[in-house]
Structures are given as C-alpha cells and as structure tokens.
C-alpha positions in Angstrom: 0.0 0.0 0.0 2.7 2.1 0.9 4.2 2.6 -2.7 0.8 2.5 -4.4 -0.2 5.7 -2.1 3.3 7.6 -3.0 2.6 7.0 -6.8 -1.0 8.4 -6.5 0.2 11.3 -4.4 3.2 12.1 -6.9 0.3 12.2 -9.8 -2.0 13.7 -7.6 1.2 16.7 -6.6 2.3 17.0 -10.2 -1.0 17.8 -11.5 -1.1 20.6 -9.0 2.5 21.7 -8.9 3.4 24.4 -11.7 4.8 23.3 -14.6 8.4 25.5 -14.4 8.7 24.1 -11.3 7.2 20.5 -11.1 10.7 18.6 -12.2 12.4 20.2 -9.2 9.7 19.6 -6.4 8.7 16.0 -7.6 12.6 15.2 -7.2 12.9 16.8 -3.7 10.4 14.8 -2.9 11.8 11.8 -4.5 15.1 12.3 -3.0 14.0 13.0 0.5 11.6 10.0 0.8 14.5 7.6 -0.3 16.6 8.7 2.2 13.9 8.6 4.5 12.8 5.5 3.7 16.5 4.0 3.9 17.0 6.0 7.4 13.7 5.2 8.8 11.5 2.4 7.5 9.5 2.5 4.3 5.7 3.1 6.1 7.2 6.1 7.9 8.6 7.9 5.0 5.1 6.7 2.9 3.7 9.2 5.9 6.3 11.9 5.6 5.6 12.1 1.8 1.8 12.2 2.3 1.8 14.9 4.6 4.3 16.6 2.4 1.8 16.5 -0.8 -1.7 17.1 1.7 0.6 20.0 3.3 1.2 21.4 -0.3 -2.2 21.3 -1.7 -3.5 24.7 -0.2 -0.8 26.7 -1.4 -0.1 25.2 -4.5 -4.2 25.9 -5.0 -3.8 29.0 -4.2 -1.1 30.1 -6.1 -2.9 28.1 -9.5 -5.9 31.0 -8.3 -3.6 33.9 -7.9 -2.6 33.7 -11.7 -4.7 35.9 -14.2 -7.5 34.3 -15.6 -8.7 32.8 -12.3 -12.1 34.1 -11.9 -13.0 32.5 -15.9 -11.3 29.4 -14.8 -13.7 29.3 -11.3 -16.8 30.4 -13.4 -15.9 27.2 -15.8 -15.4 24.7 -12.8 -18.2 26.1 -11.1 -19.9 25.3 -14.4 -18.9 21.5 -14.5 -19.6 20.7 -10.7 -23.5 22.4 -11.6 -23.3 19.3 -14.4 -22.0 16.6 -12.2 -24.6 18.0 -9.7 -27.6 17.7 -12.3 -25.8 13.9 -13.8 -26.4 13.1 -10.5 -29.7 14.4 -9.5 -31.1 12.6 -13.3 -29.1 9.3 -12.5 -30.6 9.3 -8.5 -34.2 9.6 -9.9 -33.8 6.9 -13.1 -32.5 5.1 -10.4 -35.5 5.8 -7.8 -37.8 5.5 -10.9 -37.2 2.2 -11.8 -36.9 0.4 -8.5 -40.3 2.0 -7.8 -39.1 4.0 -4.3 -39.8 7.5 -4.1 -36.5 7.7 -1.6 -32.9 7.9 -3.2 -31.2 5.6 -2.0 -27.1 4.7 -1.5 -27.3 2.4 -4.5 -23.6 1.5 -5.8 -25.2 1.2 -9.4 -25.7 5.3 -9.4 -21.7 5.3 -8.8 -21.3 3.0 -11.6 -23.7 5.2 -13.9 -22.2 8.5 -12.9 -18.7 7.7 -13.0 -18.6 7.7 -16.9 -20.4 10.9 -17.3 -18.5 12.5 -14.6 -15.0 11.3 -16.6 -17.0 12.9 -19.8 -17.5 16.5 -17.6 -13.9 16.5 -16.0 -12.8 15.6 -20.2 -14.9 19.0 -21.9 -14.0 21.0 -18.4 -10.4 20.3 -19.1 -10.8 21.2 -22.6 -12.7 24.6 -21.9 -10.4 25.8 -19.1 -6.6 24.3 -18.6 -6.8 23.4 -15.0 -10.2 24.0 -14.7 -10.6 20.4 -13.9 -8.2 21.3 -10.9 -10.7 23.7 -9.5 -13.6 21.2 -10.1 -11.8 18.4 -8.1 -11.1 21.2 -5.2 -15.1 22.5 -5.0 -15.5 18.4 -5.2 -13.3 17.6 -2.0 -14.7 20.7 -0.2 -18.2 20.1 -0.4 -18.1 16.2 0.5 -16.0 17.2 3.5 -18.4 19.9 4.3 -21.6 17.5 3.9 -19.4 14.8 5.9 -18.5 17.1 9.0 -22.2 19.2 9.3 -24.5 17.1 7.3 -27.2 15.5 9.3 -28.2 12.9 7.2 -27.0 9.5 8.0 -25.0 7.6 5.2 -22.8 4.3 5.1 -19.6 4.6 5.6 -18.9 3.4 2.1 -20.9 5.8 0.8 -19.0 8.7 2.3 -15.6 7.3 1.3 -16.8 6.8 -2.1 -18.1 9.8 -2.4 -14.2 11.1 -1.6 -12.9 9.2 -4.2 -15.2 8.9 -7.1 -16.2 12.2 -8.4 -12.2 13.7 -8.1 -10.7 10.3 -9.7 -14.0 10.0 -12.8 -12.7 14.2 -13.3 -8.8 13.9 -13.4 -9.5 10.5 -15.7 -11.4 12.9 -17.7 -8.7 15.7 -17.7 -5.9 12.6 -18.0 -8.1 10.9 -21.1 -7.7 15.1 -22.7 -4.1 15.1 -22.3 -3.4 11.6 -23.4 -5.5 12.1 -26.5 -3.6 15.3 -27.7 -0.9 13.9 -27.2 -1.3 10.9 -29.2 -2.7 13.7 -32.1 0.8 16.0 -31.9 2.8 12.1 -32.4 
C-alpha cells in the first residue's frame, strides 16, 4: 500500500505543482523519501511524503488561483460541478424511478452510472479551461467534506468514502483521457 499511495500522491502533486517548477519539487520529494525510507522504514517515510503533498495542496491551489485568468477558470469549474450536480440528480431519480421507491437511495449502481459521465465532464471542463478540472476536483473535495463534517443525514460509511474518491478520480481521468489524446494527435 505504501508505494501505491506515493505514486497516486506524486500524480496527484504534479498535477497541481506548476509546470516550471514540477521537475524540481517532484525530485525533492523523491530524493527525501529515499533517504527517508532507507533512514527510517519505508511506512514512515510513505507518511512523511503524504503529509508533504496534503501539506502542499492549499498553497499550491492558491497560487494556481492567484494567476490571471482565475475568476474565468472558477466560473468554468463552477460550471462542470453544476453538471455533475444535475448527472447526478437525473441518474438518482432513473434510479428511484425504476426500482419504484420515491427515496434515493445509496445504491452502488448510481456510482457506476455516474462515473462515466463524470470522466466525460472532467474531459470538456479540461478542454474549456486548462486546470479547470483542478478547481472542479477542489469544489468536489470541499463540499463532501463539508456535507461529511455538518450534514445531518445518516450515510454508510462506504458511501462517504466513495463519495471522496469517485467524483475527483472520474474528473482527473477525464482531464488525463484530454491530455493523453492530444498527445497521441501532436505524435
């Protein structure tokens, strides 16, 4: 788990971390969890690195905000999340419709609907914006964690976690997809 969580984290950082500068941190990083991990023991310096990249997030948001352009690349991820919000109010009540209960339920099938729609938004938002997707991901994290720590509604466990990892992963596989695609066009 240990290794599987640093490579996630590194993608995770250099997706965040500007591009002039993303060579540099990502091998600071590298370079300090090796001799950590030699020094220490392998699950402690997995710990070190994941604070390291949590610890960075904020500022490395911030500074993506502080560039010009911020408030059109807001107004675009504001956009998408209103799209993954509606994709998931029209998949809930198919859902609901069909299974003849007027109550959403926490259905895994609605994940399993949504997630391809949701990699479709994160793809045109990514398209529309460069790093919009970025921002998306960020108003994602934020409002789960909001509806998590004051929401009053009860919800399984799995549905909370899920809901952590599902819409940010389905929009940077989107973004991802984007970047992969040109890529393959300029080659």
């Amino acid at each position: 788990m240990g290794r599987r969580a640093v490579h996630w984290a590194m993608w995770a950082f250099s997706r965040l971390a500007p591009h002039s500068q993303r060579e540099a941190l990502l091998g600071d990083l590298a370079e300090e969890y090796a001799m950590r991990a030699t020094a220490l023991s392998p699950s402690a310096a997995c710990r070190w690195y994941l604070r390291q990249v949590c610890a960075s997030v904020p500022p490395l948001l911030w500074s993506r905000l502080a560039q010009p352009g911020w408030i059109v690349t807001t107004a675009v991820a504001l956009c998408a999340y209103i799209a993954v919000g509606f994709v998931e109010l029209i998949v809930n009540w198919a859902i609901a419709g069909a299974s003849g209960s007027s109550a959403a339920g926490y259905n895994p099938l609605g994940m399993y609907l949504t997630f391809p729609l949701v990699v479709l938004i994160g793809y045109v938002t990514a398209g529309l914006r460069r790093r919009a997707e970025i921002v998306l991901v960020a108003m994602m994290l934020l409002s789960v964690t909001a509806m998590t720590l004051w929401g009053h509604e009860s919800l399984p466990a799995w549905y909370r976690i899920a809901y952590f990892l599902v819409g940010p992963a389905a929009t940077l596989t989107g973004s991802s997809l984007r970047s992969r695609l040109l890529a393959l066009g300029r080659s």
